[in-house]
C-alpha positions as CSV (number, residue, x, y, z in Angstrom):
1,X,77.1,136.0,100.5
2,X,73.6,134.7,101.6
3,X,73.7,131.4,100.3
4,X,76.2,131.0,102.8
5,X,75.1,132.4,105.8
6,X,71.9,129.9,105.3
7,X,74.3,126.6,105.2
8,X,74.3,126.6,109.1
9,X,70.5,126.8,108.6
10,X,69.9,124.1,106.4
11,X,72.7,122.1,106.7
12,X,72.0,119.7,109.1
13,X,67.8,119.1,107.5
14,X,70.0,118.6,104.0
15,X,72.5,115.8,105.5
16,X,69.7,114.1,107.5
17,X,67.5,113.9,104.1
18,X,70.6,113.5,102.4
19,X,70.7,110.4,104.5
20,X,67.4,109.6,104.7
21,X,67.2,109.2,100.7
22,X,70.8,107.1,100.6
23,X,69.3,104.4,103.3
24,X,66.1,104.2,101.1
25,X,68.5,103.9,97.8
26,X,70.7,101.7,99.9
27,X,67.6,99.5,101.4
28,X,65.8,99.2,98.1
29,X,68.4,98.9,95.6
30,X,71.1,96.8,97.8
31,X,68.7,94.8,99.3
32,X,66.3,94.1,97.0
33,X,67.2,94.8,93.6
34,X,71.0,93.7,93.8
35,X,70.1,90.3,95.5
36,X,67.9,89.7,92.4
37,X,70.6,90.8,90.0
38,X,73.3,88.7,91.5
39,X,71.5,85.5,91.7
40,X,70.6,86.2,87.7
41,X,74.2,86.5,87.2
42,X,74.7,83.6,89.5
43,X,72.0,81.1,87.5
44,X,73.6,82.4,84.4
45,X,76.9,81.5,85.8
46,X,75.2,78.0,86.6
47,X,73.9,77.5,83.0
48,X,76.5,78.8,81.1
49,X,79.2,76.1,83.6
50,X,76.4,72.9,83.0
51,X,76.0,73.9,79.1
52,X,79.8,73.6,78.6
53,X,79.9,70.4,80.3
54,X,77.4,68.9,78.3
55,X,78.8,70.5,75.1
56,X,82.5,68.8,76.4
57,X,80.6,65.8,77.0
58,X,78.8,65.7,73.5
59,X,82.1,66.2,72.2
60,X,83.8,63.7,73.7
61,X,81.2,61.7,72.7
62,X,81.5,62.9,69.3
63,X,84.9,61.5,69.0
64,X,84.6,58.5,70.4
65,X,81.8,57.6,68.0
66,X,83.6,58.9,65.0
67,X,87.1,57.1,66.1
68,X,84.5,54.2,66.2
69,X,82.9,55.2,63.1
70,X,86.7,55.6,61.4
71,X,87.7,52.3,62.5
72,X,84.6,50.4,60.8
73,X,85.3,52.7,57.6
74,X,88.6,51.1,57.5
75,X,87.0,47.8,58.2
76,X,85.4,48.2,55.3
77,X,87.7,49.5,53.4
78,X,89.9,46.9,53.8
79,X,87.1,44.1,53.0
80,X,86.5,46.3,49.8
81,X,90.3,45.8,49.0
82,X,90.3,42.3,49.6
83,X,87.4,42.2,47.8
84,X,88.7,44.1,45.0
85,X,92.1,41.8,44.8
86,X,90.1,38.4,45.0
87,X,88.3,39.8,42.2
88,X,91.0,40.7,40.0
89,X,93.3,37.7,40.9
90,X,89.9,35.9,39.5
91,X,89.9,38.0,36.2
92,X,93.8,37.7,35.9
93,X,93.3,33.8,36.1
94,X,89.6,33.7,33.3
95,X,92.1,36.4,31.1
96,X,95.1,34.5,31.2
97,X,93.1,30.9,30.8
98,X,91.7,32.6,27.8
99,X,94.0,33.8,26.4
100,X,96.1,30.5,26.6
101,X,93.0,28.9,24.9
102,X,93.0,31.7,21.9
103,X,96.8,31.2,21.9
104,X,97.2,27.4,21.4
105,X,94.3,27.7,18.6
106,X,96.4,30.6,17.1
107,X,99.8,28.0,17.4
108,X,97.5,25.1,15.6
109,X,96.2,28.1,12.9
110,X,99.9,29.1,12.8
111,X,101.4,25.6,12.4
112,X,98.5,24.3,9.9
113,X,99.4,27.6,7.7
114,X,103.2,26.4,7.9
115,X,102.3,23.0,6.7
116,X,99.9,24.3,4.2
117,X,102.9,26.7,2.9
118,X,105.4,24.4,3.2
119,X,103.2,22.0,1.1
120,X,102.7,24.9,-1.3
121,X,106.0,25.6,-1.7
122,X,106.9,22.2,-2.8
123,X,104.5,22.0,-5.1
124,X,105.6,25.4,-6.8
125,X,108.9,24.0,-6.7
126,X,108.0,20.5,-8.0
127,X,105.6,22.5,-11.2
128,X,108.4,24.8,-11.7
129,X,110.8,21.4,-12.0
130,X,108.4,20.6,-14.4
131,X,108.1,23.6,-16.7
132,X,111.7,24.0,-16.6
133,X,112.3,20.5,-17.4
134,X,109.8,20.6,-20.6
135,X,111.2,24.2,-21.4
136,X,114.7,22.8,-21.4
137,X,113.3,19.5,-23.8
138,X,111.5,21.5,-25.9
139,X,114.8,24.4,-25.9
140,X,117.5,21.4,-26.8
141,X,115.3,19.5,-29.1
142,X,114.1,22.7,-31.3
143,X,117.9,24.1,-31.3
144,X,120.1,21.5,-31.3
145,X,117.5,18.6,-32.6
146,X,118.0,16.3,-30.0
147,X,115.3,14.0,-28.1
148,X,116.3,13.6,-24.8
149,X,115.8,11.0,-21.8
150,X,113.3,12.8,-19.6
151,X,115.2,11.7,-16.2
152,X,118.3,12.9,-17.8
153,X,116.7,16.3,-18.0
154,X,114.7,16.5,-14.9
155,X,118.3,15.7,-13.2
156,X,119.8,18.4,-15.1
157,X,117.4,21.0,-14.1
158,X,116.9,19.6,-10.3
159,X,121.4,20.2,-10.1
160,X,120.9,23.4,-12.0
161,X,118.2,24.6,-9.8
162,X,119.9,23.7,-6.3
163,X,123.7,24.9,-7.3
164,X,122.4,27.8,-9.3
């Protein structure tokens, strides 16, 4: 084989510019482009390490303004309670004032209607005395022809009316 025969030939020009081209790989590309690539990486590194500490420092204080936030919420919350129970102890004490007002004019209304009832009531009783009294007169004196006393009648139809 040829090709063989010539690898005595050209083997030692093809490992010198074998070498030749990997020191000009090796100067250009680990001296001059790598250097570049790793202090990229390295300012990335850098950015990436401060951007999470201020992002951890925005969130801490984050929390600290919200826990302080929280605590006037409740603050408030608890003044609008207070607020909220003052005001209706207040209404409790107008409605109940009111309604004691309304409910001793309703008790005089009430009694007054009693009285008037009551009053009513007697009368009816004292006109029904009378009709029964004149209905009994005129009953006795057209049946059995008698004129009687009037008190003698009116006490007649008063025992009748009470016993019944």
């Amino acid at each position: 084989m040829p090709q063989i025969a010539q690898l005595g030939e050209f083997y030692s020009s093809q490992i010198f510019w074998l070498l030749v081209f990997f020191g000009i790989t090796f100067f250009v590309v680990g001296r001059g482009m790598v250097p570049k690539v790793m202090e990229t990486v390295a300012s990335r590194d850098n950015q990436i390490a401060a951007d999470l500490k201020a992002a951890e420092a925005a969130r801490a204080q984050a929390d600290a303004e919200e826990a302080s936030w929280r605590t006037r919420e409740n603050a408030n919350r608890a003044e609008a309670q207070g607020l909220i129970a003052d005001a209706r102890s207040k209404a409790a004490a107008v409605t109940a004032e009111k309604l004691a007002g309304v409910q001793a004019r309703i008790d005089a209304e009430i009694a007054s209607a009693e009285a008037r009832i009551a009053e009513a009531r007697r009368s009816a009783a004292a006109e029904i005395e009378d009709v029964a009294a004149d209905a009994t007169r005129e009953i006795v004196s057209r049946v059995a022809g008698l004129s009687l006393d009037d008190t003698a009648v009116r006490g007649a139809v008063k025992e009748n009316l009470v016993h019944g």
